[in-house]
C-alpha positions as CSV (number, residue, x, y, z in Angstrom):
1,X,223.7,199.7,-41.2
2,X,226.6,199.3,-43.7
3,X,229.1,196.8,-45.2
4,X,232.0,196.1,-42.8
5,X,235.3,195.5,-44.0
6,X,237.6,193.8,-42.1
7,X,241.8,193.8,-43.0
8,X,243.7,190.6,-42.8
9,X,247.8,190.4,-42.8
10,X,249.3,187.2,-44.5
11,X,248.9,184.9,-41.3
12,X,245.4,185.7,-41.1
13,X,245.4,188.0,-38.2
14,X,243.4,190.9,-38.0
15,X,245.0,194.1,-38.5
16,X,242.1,196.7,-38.7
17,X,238.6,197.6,-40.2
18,X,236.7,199.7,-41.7
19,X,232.6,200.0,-42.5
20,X,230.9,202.2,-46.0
21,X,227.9,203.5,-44.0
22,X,224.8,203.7,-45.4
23,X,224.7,207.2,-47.0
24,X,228.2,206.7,-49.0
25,X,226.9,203.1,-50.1
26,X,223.4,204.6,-51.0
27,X,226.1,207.4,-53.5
28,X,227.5,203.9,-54.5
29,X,225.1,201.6,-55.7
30,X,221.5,203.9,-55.5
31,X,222.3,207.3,-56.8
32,X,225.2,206.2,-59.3
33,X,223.9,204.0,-62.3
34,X,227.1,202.6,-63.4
35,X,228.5,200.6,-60.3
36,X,227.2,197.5,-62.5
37,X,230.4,198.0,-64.9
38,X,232.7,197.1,-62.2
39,X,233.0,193.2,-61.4
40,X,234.7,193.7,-57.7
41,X,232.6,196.5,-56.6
42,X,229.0,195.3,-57.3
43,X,229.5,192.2,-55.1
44,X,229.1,194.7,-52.0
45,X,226.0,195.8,-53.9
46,X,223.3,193.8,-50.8
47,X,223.4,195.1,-47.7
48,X,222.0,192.1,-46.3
49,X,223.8,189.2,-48.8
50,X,227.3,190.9,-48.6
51,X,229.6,187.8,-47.5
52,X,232.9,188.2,-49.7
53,X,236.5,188.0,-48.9
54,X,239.0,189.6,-51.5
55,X,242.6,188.1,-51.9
56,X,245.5,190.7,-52.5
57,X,244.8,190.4,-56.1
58,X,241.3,191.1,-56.1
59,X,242.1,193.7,-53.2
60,X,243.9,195.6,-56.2
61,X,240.9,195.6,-58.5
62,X,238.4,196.5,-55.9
63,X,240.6,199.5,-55.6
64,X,240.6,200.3,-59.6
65,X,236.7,199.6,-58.9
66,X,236.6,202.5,-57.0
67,X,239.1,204.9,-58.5
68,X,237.2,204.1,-61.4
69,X,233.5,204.7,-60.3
70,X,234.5,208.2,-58.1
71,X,234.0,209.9,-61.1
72,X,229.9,208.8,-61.2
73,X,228.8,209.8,-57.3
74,X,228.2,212.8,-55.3
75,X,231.1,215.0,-54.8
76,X,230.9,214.4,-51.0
77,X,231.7,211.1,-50.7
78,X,234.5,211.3,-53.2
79,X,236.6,212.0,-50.5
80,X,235.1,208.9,-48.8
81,X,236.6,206.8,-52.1
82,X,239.8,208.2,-51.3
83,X,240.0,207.7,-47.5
84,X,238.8,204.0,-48.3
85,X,241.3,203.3,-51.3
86,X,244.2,204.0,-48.6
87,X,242.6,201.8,-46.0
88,X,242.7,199.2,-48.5
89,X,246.2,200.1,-49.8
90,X,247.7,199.7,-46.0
91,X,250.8,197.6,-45.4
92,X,250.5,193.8,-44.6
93,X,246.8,194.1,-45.7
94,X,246.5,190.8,-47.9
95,X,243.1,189.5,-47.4
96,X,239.7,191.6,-46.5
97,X,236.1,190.1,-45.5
98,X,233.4,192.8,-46.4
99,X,230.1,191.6,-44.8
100,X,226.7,193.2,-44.5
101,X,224.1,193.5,-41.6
């Protein structure tokens, strides 16, 4: 169970995924108090409501999000922050859908 992310180009074709598993969300949102500071990052709070889609824009400050909240979790799944921040930071990515189970 986690929050799949799903990468849109500019014509609205799908041009790769990605998923935060259940442990690395769990250093998110359970063992970290201060994910509620950050506006684009506490909408993939719910596992089960999750149902957003980021344009480029908000893309960008989902990333800050993260950059920003490393600092608060687990040093093991800091590395997990990074490997998702260049996911999101791909070419031609313009849109993602992030939906829970």
């Amino acid at each position: 169970m986690g929050i799949d992310i799903v990468f849109y180009d500019k014509e609205g074709q799908e041009i790769g995924h990605t998923e935060i598993e259940s442990e690395f969300h769990d250093a998110l949102f359970i063992r970290n108090n201060n994910w509620g500071s950050y506006h684009y990052l506490r909408k993939l709070k719910d596992f089960y409501l999750t149902n957003v889609t980021y344009n480029r824009q908000e893309v960008e400050n989902l990333i800050e999000d993260f950059k920003n909240v490393r600092m608060f979790i687990p040093k093991e799944y800091q590395n997990q922050v990074d490997g998702l921040i260049l996911k999101l930071k791909m070419p031609g990515v313009e849109t993602i859908h992030c939906a829970g189970d």
